[in-house]
N, C-alpha and C positions, 0 to 999 in steps of 0.2 A: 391526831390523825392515825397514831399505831391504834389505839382502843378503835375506832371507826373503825381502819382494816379489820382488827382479830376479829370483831361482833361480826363482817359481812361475811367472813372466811366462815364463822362457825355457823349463822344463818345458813349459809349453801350449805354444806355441810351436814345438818342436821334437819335442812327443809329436802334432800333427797331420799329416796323412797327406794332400800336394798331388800331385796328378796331373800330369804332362808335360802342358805346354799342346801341344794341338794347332790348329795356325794355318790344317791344310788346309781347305779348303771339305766336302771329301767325309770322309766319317769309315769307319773300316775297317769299320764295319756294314753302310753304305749300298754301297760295293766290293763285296763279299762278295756283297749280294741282286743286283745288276746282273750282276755275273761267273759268277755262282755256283759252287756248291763244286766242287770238283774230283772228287767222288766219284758227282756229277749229270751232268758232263759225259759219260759213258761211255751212259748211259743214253736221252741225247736222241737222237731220230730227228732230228727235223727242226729247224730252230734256235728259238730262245725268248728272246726279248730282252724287258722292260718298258719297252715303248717311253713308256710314262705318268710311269716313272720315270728314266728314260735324262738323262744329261746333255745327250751329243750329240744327241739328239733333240732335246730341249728348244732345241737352240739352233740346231737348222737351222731347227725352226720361227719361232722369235725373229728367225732371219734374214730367215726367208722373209715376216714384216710389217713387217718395217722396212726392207725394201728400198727403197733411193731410186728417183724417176724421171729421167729423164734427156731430152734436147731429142730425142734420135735417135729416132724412133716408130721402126724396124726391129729399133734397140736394147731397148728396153721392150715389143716384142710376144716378142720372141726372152726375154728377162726373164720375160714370162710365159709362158711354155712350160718355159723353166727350176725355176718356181716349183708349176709343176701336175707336171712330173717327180717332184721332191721333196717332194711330199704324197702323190703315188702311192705314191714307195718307202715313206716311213713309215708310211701305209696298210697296204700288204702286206707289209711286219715284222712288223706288230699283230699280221695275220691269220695270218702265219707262211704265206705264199703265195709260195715260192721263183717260181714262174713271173714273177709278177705284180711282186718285185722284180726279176730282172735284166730285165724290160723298163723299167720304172722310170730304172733305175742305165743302159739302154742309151740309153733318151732323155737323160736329165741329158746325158750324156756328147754326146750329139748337139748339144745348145742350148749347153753347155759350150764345144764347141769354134765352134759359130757367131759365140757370145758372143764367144770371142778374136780373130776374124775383124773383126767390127764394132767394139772398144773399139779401134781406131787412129786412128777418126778422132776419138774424143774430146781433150776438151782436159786439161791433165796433171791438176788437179785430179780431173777426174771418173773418168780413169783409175785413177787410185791409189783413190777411193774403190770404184769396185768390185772393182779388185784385191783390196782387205783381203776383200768379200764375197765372191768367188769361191773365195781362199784357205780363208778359214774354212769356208766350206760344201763344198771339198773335204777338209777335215782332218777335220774331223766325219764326212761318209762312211765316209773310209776305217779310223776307229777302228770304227765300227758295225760295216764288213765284217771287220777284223781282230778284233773280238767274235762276229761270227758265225760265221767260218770256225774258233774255236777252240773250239765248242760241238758 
């Protein structure tokens, strides 16, 4: 009777059918709708991103409310100009209004480099921390442009 039980135990057991876990965050469906297929790409005139569903979108904006304040007022006006840059380009992503991003992307780049200009006199702390934001919100950028320039 025990041999009978183990065989059905291991019959179930090894007659069910487990899927590869997948540990990434994004799953090859949601890829697929973001990048879109390759047989769409030929067909786009102008570029087409979901910017509602975009990762890197989601997180420039996520950047762009949790951005700290800082004691330098020249620093956090220059911050927010930075911050209305980066609402413009996501803006005109949506809109699919090439003009309206590369003025966009030509402002960031302006507040961008101001910003590196003024973050010397910070203290190392507060350095580093907007280093991390500056970083992240250029790496997010340039996946957007390296998705859009392949559309």
């Amino acid at each position: 009777m025990r041999k009978l039980f183990f065989f059905g135990v291991l019959l179930i057991i090894t007659s069910c059918a487990t899927e590869k876990l997948n540990l990434s965050p994004l799953s090859n469906n949601f890829y697929s709708e973001t990048k879109g297929s390759d047989s769409n790409r030929g067909a786009k005139k102008g570029f087409e991103i979901n910017i509602k569903e975009n990762v890197n979108a989601s997180e420039i904006s996520n950047l762009i409310s949790t951005f700290p304040k800082f004691k330098n007022n020249s620093l956090n006006d220059e911050i927010t100009s930075l911050k209305y840059s980066l609402q413009n380009y996501l803006y005109a992503i949506d809109a699919n209004n090439l003009a309206g991003k590369n003025r966009a992307v030509k402002s960031f780049e302006k507040s961008y480099k101001k910003i590196q200009k003024l973050r010397q006199q910070l203290e190392k702390d507060d350095d580093e921390v907007l280093n991390r934001y500056l970083v992240r919100l250029k790496t997010n950028i340039s996946v957007i442009e390296d998705s859009l320039k392949g559309n």
